[in-house]
Residue, then its C-alpha position, 0 to 999 in steps of 0.5 A: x500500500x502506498x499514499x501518493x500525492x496531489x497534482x493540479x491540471x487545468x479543468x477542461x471539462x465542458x460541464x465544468x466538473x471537479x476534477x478528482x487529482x492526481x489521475x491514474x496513469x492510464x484508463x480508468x476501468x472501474x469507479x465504485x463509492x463506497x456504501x457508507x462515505x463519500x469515498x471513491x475508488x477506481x481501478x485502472x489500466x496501470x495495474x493500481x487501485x486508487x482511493x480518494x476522500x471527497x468532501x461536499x460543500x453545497x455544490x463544491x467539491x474536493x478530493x483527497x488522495x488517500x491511498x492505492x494498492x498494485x495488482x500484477x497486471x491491469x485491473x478491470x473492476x472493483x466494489x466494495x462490502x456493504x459496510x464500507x470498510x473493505x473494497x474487493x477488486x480483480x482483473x488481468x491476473x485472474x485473482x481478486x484481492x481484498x483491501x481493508x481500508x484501516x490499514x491492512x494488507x491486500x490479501x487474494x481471496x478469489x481466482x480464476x483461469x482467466x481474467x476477471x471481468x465483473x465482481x459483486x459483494x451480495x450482503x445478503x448472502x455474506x457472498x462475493x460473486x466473480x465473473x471470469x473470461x473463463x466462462x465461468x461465475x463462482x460465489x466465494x465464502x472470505x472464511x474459505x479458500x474455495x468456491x462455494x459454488x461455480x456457475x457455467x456460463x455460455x460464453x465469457x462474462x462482461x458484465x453483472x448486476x446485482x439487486x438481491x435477489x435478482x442477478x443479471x449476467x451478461x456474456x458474449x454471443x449476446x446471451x443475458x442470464x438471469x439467477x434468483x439468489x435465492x437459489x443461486x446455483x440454477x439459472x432462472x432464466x435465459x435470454x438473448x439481448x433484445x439488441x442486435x449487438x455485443x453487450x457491453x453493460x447491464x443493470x437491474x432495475x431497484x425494484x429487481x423487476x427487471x434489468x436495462x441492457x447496454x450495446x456497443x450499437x449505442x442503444x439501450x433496452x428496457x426488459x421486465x422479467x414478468x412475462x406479464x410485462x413484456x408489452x412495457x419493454x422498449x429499446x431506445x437510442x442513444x450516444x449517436x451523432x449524425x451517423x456516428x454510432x457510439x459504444x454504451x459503457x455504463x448504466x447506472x441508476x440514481x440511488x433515490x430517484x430509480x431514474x438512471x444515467x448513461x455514459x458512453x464512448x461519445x464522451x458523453x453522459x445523458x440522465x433518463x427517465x425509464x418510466x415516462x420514457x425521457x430524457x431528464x438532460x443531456x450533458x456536453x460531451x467531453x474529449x474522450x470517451x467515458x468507459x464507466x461511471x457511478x453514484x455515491x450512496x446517495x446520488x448527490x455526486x455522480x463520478x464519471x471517468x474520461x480517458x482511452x477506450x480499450x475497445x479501439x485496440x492496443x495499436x491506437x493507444x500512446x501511454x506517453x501522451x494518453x489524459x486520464x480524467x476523474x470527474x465529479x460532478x452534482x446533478x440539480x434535481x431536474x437532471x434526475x427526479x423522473x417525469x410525470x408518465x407520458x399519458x398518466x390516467x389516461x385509458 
């Protein structure tokens, strides 16, 4: 473990953001809040996992550097126990490691065969769920050194999502699976995307009644599970310019309101209203993409990254010259608390 120091870079944010300083020295892959403070942490390409304090002031923020920990190779994602005393986070070496913040050592506490993509701590269950390229999920118990479970999926995991006791898988080929938590080690229910294209980012609905769907295609689909509700799905586009088609990286819903925020390859991040089926406001788009974001635990501060999207391949990426950002940034009400329903009481 290792403290670093702050450094000061102009803000050209065109949304006029706070900067979280000093940034990683390459992409940043995951952001993540902790359940309890305004803490954020951030994995990225460089190996490390970065914690920052945030102070609020109204509408000011300010960020603290506090400490980081290395893995041995580039770490894809992170989150944190839901008491927010410890961060959990994996990648490229195929292990997870778990940091407690008072001051303790990493230790490894899961592993798998190939890189892992997508973690999860399921309070509920006292659980970390991992998501591998290995094509498989495991449930980890920290007080053994084993799986408890390993879940076969059809293809490798890219992304999860969990709203206990609904889980979302999302895989190449398109495949989206569904598991009741309740009985974890049998899948629910099967689907293939209701969009054409890779999927790229999944979220379950607060309510765990269904999930949203991100592609690559820049489009988003709406899903309910209840087979009874299937005349309310919808997909939607978005991330587009002109003829422009832009990859959606993130999903994330608001905390309090349930409305919900994409970020995407664009540069761009766009808050939504699922239920009135509108956008609530679009926000400048900024000079790179934005490959994952995330809300504090109670959505008064939305943490966005910009930085080199790895999706264009290793051979377009120069480290020498490549800007990495953290932004903060304070949604006004109007930008998240959803609309009144399109034809509300009408019949």
């Amino acid at each position: 473990m290792s403290n670093f120091m702050a450094a000061s870079n102009p803000n050209t944010n065109p949304n006029k953001s706070f900067e979280v300083t000093p940034p990683p020295n390459d992409s940043i892959s995951s952001l993540s809040f902790s359940p309890k403070s305004n803490i954020l942490v951030a994995t990225s390409w460089d190996n490390q996992v970065r914690c920052w304090e945030i102070h609020q002031s109204g509408q000011n923020l300010a960020s603290v550097p506090k400490a980081s920990i290395s893995h041995d190779q580039p770490v894809l994602c992170s989150t944190w126990k839901d008491d927010g005393s410890t961060v959990f986070s994996g990648g490229c070496d195929k292990q997870v490691k778990m940091w407690p913040l008072a001051g303790n050592q990493p230790v490894t506490v899961a592993m798998h065969e190939a890189p892992i993509k997508e973690i999860a701590w399921i309070p509920e269950m006292n659980y970390l769920v991992t998501g591998s390229w290995d094509k498989t999920l495991k449930y980890w118990d920290l007080r053994q050194q084993t799986p408890i479970h390993t879940q076969p999926l059809p293809e490798r995991c890219y992304t999860l999502s969990v709203r206990y006791p609904l889980m979302v898988v999302g895989t190449a080929d398109r495949n989206l699976i569904v598991f009741n938590l309740q009985n974890p080690q049998t899948e629910f229910k099967r689907i293939v995307s209701p969009l054409k294209y890779q999927t790229r980012c999944v979220a379950a609905f607060p309510d765990q009644q269904g999930f949203l769907v991100g592609s690559i295609e820049g489009r988003v689909g709406v899903h309910h599970l209840d087979d009874g509700l299937q005349s309310k799905n919808f997909t939607f586009k978005c991330h587009r310019e002109g003829n422009e088609i832009y990859s959606v990286n993130s999903l994330n819903f608001h905390p309090v309101h349930h409305t919900f925020a994409t970020a995407g390859s664009d540069g761009s991040f766009n808050f939504w209203d699922k239920d009135s089926k509108q956008r609530l406001k679009a926000m400048a788009r900024c000079s790179q993409p934005i490959p994952c974001s995330a809300f504090n635990s109670d959505g008064s501060i939305f943490a966005y990254a910009v930085c080199y999207d790895w999706s264009k391949g290793a051979e377009n990426h120069n480290p020498a010259t490549a800007k990495n950002y953290i932004y903060l940034h304070v949604p006004q009400e109007a930008e998240v608390k959803g609309k009144p329903r399109i034809n509300a009481g009408k019949r």
